[in-house]
C-alpha positions in Angstrom: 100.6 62.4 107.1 102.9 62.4 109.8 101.5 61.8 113.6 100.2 64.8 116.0 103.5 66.7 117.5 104.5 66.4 121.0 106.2 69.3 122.9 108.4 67.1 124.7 109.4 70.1 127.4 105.6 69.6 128.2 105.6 67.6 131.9 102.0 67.2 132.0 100.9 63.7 130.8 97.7 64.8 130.4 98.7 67.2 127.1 100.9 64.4 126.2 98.7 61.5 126.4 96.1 63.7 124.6 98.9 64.5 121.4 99.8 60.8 121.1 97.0 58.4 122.3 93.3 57.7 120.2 90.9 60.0 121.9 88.8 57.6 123.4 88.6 58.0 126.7 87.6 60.7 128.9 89.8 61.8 131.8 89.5 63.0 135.0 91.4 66.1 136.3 94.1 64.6 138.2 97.3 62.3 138.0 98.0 59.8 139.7 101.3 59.5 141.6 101.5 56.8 143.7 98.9 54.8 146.2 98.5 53.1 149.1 95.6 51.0 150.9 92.9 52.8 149.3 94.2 56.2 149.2 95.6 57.5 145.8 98.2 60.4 146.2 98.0 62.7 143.1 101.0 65.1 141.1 99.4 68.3 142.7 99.6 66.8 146.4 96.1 65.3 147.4 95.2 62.6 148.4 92.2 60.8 147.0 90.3 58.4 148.8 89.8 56.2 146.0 85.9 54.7 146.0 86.2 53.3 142.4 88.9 51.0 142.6 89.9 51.1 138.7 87.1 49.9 137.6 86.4 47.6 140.3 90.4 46.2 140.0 92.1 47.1 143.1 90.3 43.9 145.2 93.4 44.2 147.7 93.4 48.3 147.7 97.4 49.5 146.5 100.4 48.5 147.7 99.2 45.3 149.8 102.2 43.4 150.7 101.8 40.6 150.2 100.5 40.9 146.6 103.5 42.8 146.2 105.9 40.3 147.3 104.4 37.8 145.3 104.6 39.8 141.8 107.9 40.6 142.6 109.4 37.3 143.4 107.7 35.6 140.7 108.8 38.1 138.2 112.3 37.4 139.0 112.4 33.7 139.1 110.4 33.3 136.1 109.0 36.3 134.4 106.7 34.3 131.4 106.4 30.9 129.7 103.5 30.2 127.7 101.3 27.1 128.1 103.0 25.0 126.0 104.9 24.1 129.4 103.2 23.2 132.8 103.8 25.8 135.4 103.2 25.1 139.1 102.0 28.4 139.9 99.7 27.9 137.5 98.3 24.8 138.9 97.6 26.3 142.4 96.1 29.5 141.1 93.3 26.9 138.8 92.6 24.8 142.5 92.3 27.9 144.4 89.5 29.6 141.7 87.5 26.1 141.2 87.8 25.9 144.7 86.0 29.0 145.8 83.4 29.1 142.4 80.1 27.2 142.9 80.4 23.5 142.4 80.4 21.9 139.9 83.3 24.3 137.9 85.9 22.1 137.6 87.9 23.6 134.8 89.7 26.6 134.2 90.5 28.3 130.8 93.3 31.4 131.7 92.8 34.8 129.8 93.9 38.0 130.0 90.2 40.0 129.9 86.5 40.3 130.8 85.9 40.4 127.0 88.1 37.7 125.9 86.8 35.1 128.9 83.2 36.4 127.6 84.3 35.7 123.8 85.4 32.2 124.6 82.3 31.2 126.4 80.1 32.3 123.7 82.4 30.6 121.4 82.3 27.6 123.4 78.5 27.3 123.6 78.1 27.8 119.8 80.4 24.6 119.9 78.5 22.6 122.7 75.2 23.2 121.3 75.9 23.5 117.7 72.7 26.3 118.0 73.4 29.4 116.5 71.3 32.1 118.7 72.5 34.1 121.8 69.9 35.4 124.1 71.4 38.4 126.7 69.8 40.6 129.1 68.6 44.5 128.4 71.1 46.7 130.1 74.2 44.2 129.9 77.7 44.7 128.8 79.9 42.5 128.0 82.9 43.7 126.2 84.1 45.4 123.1 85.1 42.2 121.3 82.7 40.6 118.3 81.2 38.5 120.1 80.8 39.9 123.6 80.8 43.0 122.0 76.9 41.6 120.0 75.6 40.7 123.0 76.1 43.7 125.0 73.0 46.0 125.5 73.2 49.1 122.9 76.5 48.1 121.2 75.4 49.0 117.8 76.2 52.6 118.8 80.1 51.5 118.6 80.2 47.8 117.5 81.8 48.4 114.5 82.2 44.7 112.8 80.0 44.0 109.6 77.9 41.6 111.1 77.6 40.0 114.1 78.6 36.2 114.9 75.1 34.9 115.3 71.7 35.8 115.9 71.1 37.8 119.0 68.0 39.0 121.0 67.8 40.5 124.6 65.6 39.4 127.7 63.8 42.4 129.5 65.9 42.5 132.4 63.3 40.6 135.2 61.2 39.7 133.1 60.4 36.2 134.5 57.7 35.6 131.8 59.9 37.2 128.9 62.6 34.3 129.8 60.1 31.6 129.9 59.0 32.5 126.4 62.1 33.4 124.5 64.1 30.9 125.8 64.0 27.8 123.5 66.3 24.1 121.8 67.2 27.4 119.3 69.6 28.9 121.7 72.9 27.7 122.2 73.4 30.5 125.3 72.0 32.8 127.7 74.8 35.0 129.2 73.8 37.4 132.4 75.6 39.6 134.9 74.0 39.0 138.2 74.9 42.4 139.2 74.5 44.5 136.0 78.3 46.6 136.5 78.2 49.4 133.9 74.2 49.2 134.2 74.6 50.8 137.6 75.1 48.2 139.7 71.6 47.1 139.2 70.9 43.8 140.8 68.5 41.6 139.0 66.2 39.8 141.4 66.6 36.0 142.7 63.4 35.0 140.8 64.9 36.1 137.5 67.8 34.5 137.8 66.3 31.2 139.2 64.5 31.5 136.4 67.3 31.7 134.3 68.7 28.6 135.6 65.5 26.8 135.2 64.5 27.9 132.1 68.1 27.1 130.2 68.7 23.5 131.7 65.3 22.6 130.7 66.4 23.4 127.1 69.7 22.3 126.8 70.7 25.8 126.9 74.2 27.1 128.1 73.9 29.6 131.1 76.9 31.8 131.2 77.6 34.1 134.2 79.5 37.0 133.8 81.1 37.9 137.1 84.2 40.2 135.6 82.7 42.9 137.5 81.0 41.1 140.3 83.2 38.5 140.8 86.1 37.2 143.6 84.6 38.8 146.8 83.1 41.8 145.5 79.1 40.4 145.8 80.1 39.7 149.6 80.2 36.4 148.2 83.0 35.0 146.0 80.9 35.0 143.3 76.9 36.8 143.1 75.5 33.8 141.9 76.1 32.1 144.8 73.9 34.3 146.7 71.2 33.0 144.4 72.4 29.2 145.1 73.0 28.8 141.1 75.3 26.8 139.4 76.1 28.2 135.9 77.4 25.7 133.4 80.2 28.5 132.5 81.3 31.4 134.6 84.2 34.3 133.8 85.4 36.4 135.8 88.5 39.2 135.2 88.9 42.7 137.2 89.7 42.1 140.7 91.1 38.5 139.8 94.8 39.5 139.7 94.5 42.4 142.4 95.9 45.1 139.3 97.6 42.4 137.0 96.0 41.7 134.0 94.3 38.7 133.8 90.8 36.7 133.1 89.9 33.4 133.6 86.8 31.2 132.4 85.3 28.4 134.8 82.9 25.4 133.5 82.1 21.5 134.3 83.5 18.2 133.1 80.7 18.0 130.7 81.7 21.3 128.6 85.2 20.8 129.2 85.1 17.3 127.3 84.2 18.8 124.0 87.6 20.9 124.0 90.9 19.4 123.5 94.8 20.6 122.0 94.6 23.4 119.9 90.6 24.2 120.1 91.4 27.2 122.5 94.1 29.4 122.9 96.3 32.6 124.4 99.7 33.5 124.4 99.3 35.3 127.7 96.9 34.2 130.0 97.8 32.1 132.3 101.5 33.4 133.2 103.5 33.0 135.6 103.0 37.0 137.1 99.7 36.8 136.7 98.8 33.1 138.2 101.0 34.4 141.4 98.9 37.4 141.9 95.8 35.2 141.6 97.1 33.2 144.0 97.7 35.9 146.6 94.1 37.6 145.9 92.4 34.4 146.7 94.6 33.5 149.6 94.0 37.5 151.2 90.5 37.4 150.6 90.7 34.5 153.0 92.7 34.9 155.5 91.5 38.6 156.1 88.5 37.8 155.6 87.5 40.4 153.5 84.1 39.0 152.8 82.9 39.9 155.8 84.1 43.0 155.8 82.8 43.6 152.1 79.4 42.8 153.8 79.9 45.0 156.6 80.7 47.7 154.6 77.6 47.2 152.4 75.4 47.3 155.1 77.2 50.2 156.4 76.8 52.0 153.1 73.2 51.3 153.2 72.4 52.4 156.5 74.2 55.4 156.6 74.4 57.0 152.6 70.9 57.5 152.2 71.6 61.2 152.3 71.8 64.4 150.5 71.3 63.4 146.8 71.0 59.9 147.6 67.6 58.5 147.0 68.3 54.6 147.7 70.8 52.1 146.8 71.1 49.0 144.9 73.6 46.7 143.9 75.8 43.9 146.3 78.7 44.1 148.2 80.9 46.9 147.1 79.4 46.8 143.8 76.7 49.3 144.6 74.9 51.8 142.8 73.7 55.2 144.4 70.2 56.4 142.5 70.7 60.0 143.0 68.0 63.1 142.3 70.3 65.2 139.9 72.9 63.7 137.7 75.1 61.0 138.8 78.1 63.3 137.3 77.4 66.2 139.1 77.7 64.4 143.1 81.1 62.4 141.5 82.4 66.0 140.8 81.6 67.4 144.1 82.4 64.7 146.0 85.7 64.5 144.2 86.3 68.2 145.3 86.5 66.7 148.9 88.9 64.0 147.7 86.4 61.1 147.4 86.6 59.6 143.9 83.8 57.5 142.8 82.4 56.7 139.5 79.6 57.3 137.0 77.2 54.6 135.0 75.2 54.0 132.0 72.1 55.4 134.2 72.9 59.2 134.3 71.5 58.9 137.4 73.6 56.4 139.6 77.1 56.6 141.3 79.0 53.5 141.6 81.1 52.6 144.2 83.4 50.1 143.2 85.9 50.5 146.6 88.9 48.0 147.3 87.5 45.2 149.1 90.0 46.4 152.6 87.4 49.5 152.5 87.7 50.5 156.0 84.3 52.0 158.6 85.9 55.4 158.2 85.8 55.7 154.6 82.5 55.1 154.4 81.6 57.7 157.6 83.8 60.1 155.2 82.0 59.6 152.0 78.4 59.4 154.2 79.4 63.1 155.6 80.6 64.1 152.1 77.6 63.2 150.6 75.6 64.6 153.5 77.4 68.3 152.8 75.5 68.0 149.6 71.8 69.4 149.6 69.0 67.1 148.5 67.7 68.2 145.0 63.9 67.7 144.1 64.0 64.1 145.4 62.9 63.0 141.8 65.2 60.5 139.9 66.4 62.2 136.6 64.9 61.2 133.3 
């Protein structure tokens, strides 16, 4: 059969995205135009202050210049080679990440995902181990590959694949005793966010991830951290588990890492590292040239602006003042925080987006996530505090 027309004389991208692209995705009722610091100027003339930061992307906000220059330079004195070749941009960009990650991760894998650093880490501790069971956390997600995909709370609603890679089974999200018991010389990995993204931004508690740690070294067990979501600066920390003084044995991290660009990278020690050599791993695109320069710049802004005080600041502004209106409390780290509201989460990102704040939904119906560019200023937040305080409180009970 041939493919869904297009009316070609239509200007709205909206229609034409819709006649042409798989259905998978629902859309929000503006455009896009352009954007700047953390303001996103739409086809229709507003401008957005944009809470959400692309899924939790935009670490530098739009248009930073300096990540700007760097893209642009690099892409015109060498656009792409592959890692058949050594590339000194790439070099800086793996001591700048395994100097900022907790100690220890010494080795850097370049991606171009959250789900593809997730699916080598699982693949890697299937290898390490040679065990052939994966234990994850209730609530988590992972990705929409086969591996992270099996290991991501509730993915048999979309998975998709035949069968999964090897055996799976969730810890009760902390549940200090549940880890204790389930986690055994059977399991190859345990893989967590510390800050459970799509969950809500639902924090799990130092003891449970202590616990973790504990419980997984004692057993030979691989812990894997998933920080795509959490990770470079958006805890308040580089990374979350370093709030929790844990040292993962593999860590991945994606999102924020290239500022817009796509990329991913996956962090581990000497020990893992020296079970891997020419031609056990492998990507055509990670590690470029474009996107090992934007890495670069992200780490080096965070730095020198230092934006993880500010992402602090801006947390504990958050929580001081955005307990309001719908807002029964909120959880979360950093700019990765979720707002538990007393109606659903959807209805306050609607309203609040018909006062130009753009935020975001969960997998809890009931909590708004703020995912803002890590530049977030003290009057955004006074904005979306009065925005939300323009909203009446509901019946101060958390929806079921």
């Amino acid at each position: 059969m041939p493919g869904a027309s297009t009316n070609i004389a239509d200007t709205d991208p909206r229609n034409r995205e819709a006649a042409t692209t798989l259905p998978v995705y629902g859309q929000l009722p503006f455009v896009p135009e352009s954007a700047s610091g953390c303001d996103i100027l739409t086809s229709d003339g507003r401008r957005l202050l944009d809470l959400y930061g692309g899924h939790a992307v935009a670490a530098l906000g739009y248009g930073h210049p300096r990540l700007v220059k760097a893209i642009s330079e690099q892409s015109a004195c060498l656009l792409f080679q592959s890692n058949a070749v050594a590339l000194e941009v790439r070099a800086r960009a793996a001591e700048k990440l395994t100097a900022i990650a907790p100690d220890d991760l010494s080795r850097v894998f370049f991606v171009n995902s959250g789900a593809e650093a997730n699916e080598n880490a699982l693949r890697m501790a299937c290898v390490v181990t040679q065990r052939k069971k994966v234990l994850a956390i209730t609530q988590g997600f992972h990705g929409r590959t086969a591996a992270a995909g099996a290991v991501t709370w509730n993915s048999q609603k979309w998975y998709g694949f035949p069968r999964l890679p090897f055996d799976v089974d969730f810890i009760p999200r902390d549940d200090c005793d549940a880890a204790e018991k389930m986690i055994d010389k059977n399991v190859a990995a345990v893989i967590v966010e510390p800050v459970q993204g799509v969950a809500g931004a639902y924090d799990l508690s130092h003891d449970f991830m202590t616990a973790l740690r504990d419980c997984t070294r004692r057993h030979g067990v691989l812990l894997i951290a998933d920080e795509v979501q959490s990770g470079m600066g958006r805890s308040g920390q580089y990374f979350a588990v370093q709030a929790h003084r844990i040292t993962p044995d593999i860590l991945t991290t994606a999102k924020a890492l290239g500022g817009g660009i796509p990329c991913g990278a996956l962090l581990c020690n000497e020990d893992i590292a020296a079970h891997f050599g020419p031609g056990d791993l492998g990507t055509t695109f990670g590690g470029g040239p474009v996107a090992a320069a934007a890495i670069n710049i992200v780490i080096d802004t965070i730095e020198s602006e230092n934006l993880l005080q500010n992402v602090r600041a801006r947390e504990t502004q958050i929580r001081q003042q955005c307990i309001i209106g719908p807002v029964l409390k909120i959880q979360g780290m950093g700019l990765l925080l979720g707002l538990v509201c007393d109606r659903p989460a959807v209805e306050v990102r609607d309203a609040l987006l018909e006062n130009d704040i753009l935020t975001g939904t969960s997998g809890d119906p009931s909590v708004l996530r703020i995912l803002a560019p890590l530049i977030l200023e003290s009057a955004h937040v006074d904005r979306l505090a009065q925005a939300l305080g323009s909203l009446a409180p509901g019946n101060n009970k958390r929806p079921q």
